[in-house]
C-alpha positions as CSV (number, residue, x, y, z in Angstrom):
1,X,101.1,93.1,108.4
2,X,99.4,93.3,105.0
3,X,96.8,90.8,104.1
4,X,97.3,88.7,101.3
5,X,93.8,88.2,99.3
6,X,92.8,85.0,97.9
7,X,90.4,85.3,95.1
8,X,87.1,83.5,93.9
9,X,85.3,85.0,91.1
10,X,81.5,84.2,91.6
11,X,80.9,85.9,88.4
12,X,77.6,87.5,88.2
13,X,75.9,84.9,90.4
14,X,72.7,85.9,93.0
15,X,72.4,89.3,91.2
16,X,68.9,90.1,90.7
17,X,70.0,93.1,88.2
18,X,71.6,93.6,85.2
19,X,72.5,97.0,84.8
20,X,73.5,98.8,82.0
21,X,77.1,99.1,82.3
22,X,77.5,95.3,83.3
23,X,79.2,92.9,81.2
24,X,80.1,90.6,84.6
25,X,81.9,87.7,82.6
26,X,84.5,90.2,80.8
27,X,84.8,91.8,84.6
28,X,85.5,88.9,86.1
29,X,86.5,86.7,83.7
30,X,85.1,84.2,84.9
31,X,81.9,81.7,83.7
32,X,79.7,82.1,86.2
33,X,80.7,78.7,88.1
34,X,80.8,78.8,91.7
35,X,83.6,77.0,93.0
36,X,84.0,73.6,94.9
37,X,85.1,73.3,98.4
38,X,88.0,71.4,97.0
39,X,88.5,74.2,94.9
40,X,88.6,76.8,97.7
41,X,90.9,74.1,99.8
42,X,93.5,73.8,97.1
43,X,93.5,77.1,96.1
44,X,93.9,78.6,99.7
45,X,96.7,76.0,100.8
46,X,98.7,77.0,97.3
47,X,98.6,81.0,98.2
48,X,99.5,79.7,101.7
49,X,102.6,77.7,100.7
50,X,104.0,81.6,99.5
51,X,102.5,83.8,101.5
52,X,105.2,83.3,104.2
53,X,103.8,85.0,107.3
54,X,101.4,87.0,105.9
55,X,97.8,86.3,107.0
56,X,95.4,85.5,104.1
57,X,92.0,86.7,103.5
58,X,89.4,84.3,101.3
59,X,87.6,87.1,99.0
60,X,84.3,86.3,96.7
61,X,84.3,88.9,93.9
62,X,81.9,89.2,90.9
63,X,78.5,88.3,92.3
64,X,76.2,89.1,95.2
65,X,76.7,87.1,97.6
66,X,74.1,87.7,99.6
67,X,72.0,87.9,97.1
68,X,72.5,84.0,96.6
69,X,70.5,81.1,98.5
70,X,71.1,80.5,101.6
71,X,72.2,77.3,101.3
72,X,74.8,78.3,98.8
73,X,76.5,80.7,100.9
74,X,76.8,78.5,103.3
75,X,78.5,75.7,101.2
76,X,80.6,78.4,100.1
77,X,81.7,79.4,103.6
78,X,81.8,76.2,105.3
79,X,85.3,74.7,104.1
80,X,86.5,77.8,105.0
81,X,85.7,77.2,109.1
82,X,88.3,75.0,110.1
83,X,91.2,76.7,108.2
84,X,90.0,79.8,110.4
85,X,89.8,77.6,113.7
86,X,93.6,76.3,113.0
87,X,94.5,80.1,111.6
88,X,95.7,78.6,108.3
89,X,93.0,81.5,107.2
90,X,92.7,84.9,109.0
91,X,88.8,86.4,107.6
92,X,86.9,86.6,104.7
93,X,85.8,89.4,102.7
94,X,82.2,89.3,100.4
95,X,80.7,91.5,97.8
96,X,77.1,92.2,97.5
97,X,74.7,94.9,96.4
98,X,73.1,97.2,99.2
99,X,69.4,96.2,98.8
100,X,70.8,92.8,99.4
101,X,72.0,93.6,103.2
102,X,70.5,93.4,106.7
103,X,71.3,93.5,110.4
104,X,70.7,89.3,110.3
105,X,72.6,88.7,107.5
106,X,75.6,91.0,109.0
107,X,75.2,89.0,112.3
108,X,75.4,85.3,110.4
109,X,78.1,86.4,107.9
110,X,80.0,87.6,110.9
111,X,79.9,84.7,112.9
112,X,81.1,82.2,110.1
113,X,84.4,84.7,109.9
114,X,83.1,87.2,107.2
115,X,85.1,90.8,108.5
116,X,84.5,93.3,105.5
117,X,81.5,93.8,103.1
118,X,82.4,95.7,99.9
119,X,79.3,97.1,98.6
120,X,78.3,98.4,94.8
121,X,76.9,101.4,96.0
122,X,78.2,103.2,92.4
123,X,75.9,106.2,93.2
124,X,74.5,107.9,95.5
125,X,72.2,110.1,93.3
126,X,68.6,108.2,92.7
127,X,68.1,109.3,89.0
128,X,71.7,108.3,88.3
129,X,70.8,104.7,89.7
130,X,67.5,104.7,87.8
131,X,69.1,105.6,84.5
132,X,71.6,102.9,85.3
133,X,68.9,99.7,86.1
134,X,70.7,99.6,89.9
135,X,67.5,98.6,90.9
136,X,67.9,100.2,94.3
137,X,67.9,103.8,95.8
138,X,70.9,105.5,97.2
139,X,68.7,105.7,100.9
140,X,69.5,101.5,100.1
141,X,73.1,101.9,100.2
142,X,73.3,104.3,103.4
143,X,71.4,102.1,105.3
144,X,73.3,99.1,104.2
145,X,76.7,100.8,105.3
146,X,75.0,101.9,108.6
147,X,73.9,98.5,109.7
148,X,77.8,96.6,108.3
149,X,79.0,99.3,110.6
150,X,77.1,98.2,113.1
151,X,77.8,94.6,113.1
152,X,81.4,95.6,113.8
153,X,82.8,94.6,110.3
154,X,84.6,96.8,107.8
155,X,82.4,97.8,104.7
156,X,83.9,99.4,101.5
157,X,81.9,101.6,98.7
158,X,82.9,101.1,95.2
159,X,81.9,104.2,93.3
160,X,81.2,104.4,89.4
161,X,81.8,108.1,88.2
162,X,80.1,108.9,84.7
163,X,77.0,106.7,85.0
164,X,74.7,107.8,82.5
165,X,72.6,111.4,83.7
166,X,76.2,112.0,86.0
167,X,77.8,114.8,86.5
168,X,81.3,115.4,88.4
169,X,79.2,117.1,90.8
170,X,76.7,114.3,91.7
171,X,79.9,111.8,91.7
172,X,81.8,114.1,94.4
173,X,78.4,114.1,96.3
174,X,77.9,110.8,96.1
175,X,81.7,110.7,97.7
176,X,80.8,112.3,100.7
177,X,77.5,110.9,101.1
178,X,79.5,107.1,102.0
179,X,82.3,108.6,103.9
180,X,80.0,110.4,105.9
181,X,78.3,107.2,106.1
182,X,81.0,105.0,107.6
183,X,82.9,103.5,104.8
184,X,86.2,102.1,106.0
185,X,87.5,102.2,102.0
186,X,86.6,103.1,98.6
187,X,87.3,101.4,95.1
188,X,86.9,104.3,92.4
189,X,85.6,102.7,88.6
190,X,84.9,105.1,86.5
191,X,82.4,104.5,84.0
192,X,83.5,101.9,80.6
193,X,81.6,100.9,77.8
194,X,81.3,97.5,77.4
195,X,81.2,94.9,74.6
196,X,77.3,93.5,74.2
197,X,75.5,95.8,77.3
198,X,73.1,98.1,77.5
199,X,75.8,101.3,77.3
200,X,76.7,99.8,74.2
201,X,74.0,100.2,72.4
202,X,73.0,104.0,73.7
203,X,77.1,104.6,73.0
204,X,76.2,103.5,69.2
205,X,73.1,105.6,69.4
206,X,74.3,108.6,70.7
207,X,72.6,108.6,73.6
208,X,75.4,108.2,76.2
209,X,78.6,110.0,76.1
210,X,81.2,108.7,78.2
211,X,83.8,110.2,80.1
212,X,87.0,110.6,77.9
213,X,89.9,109.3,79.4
214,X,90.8,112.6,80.4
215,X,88.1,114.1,82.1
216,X,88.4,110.6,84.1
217,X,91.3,111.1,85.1
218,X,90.6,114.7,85.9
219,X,87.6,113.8,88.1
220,X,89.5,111.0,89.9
221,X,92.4,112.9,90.4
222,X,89.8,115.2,92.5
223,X,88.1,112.4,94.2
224,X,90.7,111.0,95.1
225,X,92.3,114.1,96.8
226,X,88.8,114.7,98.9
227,X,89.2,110.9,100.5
228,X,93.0,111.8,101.3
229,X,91.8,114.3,102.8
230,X,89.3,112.3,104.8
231,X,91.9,109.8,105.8
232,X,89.9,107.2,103.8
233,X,91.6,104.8,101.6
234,X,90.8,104.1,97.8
235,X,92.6,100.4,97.5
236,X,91.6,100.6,93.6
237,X,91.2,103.0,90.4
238,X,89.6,101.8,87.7
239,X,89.1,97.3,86.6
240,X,91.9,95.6,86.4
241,X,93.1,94.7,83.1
242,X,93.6,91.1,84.3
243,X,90.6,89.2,83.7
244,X,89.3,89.8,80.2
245,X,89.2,93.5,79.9
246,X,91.3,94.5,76.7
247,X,90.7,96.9,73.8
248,X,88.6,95.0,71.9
249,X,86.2,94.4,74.7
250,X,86.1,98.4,75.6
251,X,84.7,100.4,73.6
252,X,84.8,104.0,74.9
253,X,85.0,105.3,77.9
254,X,87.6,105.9,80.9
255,X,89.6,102.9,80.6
256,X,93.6,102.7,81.2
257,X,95.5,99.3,82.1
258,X,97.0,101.4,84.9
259,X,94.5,104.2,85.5
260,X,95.6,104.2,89.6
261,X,99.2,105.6,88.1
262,X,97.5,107.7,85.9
263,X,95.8,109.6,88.4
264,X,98.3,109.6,91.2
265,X,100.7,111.0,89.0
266,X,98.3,114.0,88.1
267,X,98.5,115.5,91.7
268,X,102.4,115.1,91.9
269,X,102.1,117.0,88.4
270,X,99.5,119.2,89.6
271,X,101.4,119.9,92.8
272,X,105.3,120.3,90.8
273,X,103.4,123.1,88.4
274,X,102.0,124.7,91.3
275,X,105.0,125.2,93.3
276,X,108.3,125.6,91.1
277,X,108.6,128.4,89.1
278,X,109.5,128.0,85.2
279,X,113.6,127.9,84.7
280,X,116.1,126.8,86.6
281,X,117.5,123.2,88.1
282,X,115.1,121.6,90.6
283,X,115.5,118.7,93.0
284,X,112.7,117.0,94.0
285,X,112.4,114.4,96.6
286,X,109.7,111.9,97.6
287,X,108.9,108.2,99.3
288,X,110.1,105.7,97.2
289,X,106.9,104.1,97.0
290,X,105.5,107.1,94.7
291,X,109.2,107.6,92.8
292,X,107.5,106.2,89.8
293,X,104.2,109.0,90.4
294,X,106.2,111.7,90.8
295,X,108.1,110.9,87.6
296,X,105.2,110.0,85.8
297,X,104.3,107.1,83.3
298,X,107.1,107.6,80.1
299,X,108.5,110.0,82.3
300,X,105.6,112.2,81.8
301,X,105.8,114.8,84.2
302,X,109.6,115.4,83.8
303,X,109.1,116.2,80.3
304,X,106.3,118.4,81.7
305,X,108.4,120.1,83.4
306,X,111.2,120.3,80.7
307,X,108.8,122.2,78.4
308,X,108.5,124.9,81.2
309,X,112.5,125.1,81.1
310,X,112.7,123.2,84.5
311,X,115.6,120.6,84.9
312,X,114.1,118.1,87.7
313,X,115.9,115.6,89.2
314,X,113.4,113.3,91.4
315,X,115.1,111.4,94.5
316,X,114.0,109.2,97.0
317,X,113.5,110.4,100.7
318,X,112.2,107.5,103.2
319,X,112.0,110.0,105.4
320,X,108.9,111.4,103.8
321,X,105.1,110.6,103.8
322,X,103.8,109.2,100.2
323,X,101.9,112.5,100.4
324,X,105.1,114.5,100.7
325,X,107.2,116.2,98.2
326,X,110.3,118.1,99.0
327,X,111.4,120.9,96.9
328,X,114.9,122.1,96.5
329,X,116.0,125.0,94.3
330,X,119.2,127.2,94.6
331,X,116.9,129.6,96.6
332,X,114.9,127.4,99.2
333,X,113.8,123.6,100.3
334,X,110.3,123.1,100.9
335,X,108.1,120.6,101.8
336,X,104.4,120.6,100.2
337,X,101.5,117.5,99.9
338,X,99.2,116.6,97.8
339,X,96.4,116.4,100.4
340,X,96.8,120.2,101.8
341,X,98.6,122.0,99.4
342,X,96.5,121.5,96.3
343,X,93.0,123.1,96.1
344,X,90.7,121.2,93.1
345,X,87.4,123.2,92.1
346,X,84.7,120.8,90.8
347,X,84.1,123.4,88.1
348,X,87.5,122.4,86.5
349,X,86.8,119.0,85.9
């Protein structure tokens, strides 16, 4: 059964850093207040009273957690223990930045319910992360995955493609390099220019060009098929637009309200141009959770289609994977997917 996530923005507190990309209250939304115990009580008994049976999940976003003082973390876990003895709460998941990570600190999250670490690893190539202010190496962010691994909790990587001095090369790199480390998931950001940072200012001096929105798109699209094809999840594409981002607070870069749809809806595309010919009435059938991929946003990939002389109907098929489409024509019915039957080249991003 799918977790339900209960969320407290500790926006940008305990992080040593600020990077050059990192506007954390427009991220988060949020001023930089950590939040009561009776604030983390109410809030977790509300998402309880309509969360049915679903188990919940107390997340701290926004910050680095264990980058904060001790004592804080621990007032921030502690009225979270008895609603995991009584099972009114099921784990908790933290954020923090690799450098800010050890086999103790693993062992005493752990034992106070923590069960996954999602870490802002963003790169895995040291002169991206120098030119970025991370303030740690990527040698920083292996080890950190290594010793979550170890401590028997899940650990997630969220990745930051078009960091200044990137390249799509370096970003599928640094791809591999965490899967091959151990992550369990990935969360996929691609690089935005933000309102008052650091990016700003080299954006207005022509000094950092940022990926359109789409050469993002393009790049994720491939990224995206390469942890498919590891069997690793990506749980998110691009910030949400929920918590301050908007067009006034972006000023260039790779930014889409629903950039997730965006790029899911490029491999269907990819995949329908690869395998029906030009002319003729098509059926095409898919999960239902990826009907509205497969069609694409306004319908996009229909009228793709339609421009090639292709009539395509797109139906629902429960009987396939979400990776699945099923192509009917007059001639033949065959079933392809977008993790084995599309082959990206790195040069075409």
């Amino acid at each position: 059964m799918k977790l339900v996530t209960v969320p407290f923005f500790i926006s940008h507190q305990g992080c040593p850093h600020t990077c050059v990309f990192c506007d954390q209250r427009a991220i988060s939304g949020a001023s930089g207040v950590l939040p009561t115990a009776g604030q983390i009580r109410d809030r977790i008994a509300l998402w309880r009273s309509t969360a049915g049976d679903r188990p919940l999940e107390a997340a701290f976003f926004g910050g680095t957690f264990t980058a904060l003082p001790d004592e804080i973390q621990a007032e921030l876990l502690a009225p979270l223990q008895p609603l995991l003895e009584v099972g009114t709460l099921d784990s908790i998941r933290i954020s923090t930045r690799p450098d800010c990570m050890d086999a103790d600190r693993v062992a005493w999250l752990s034992e106070r319910g923590v069960r996954t670490i999602e870490l802002g690893v963003q790169s895995m190539d040291d002169t991206v992360l120098a030119a970025s202010g991370r303030g740690h190496s990527a040698a920083d962010s292996m080890n950190a995955i290594r010793c979550i691994k170890n401590g028997g909790l899940k650990v997630g990587a969220q990745l930051m493609p078009g960091l200044p001095g990137d390249t799509p090369l370096s970003s599928l790199a640094s791809l591999e390099q965490v899967i091959a480390a151990g992550a369990d998931f990935l969360r996929i950001y691609p690089t935005v220019v933000l309102q008052g940072t650091e990016l700003a200012q080299r954006y207005a001096a022509g000094t950092f060009v940022p990926l359109s929105l789409d050469r993002g798109v393009s790049l994720c699209t491939l990224l995206l098929q390469r942890a498919m094809q590891a069997g690793i999840p990506v749980i998110r594409i691009g910030l949400q637009a929920d918590h301050g981002l908007d067009a006034e607070s972006v000023l260039a870069g790779c930014w889409h309200p629903a950039l997730g749809q965006l790029v899911r809806s490029q491999l269907y595309a990819d995949l329908l141009c690869r395998y029906i010919q030009p002319g003729g009435c098509v059926t095409v059938y898919c999960h239902p959770a990826r009907l509205s991929d497969v069609v694409g946003m306004k319908r996009v990939n229909l009228q793709s289609q339609a421009r090639r002389g292709v009539q395509m109907q797109a139906v629902p098929d429960a009987t396939l994977n979400k990776e699945e489409l099923k192509i009917q024509t007059e001639d033949s019915t065959v079933t392809y997917s977008i993790i084995s039957d599309l082959h990206y080249s790195i040069h075409e991003v």
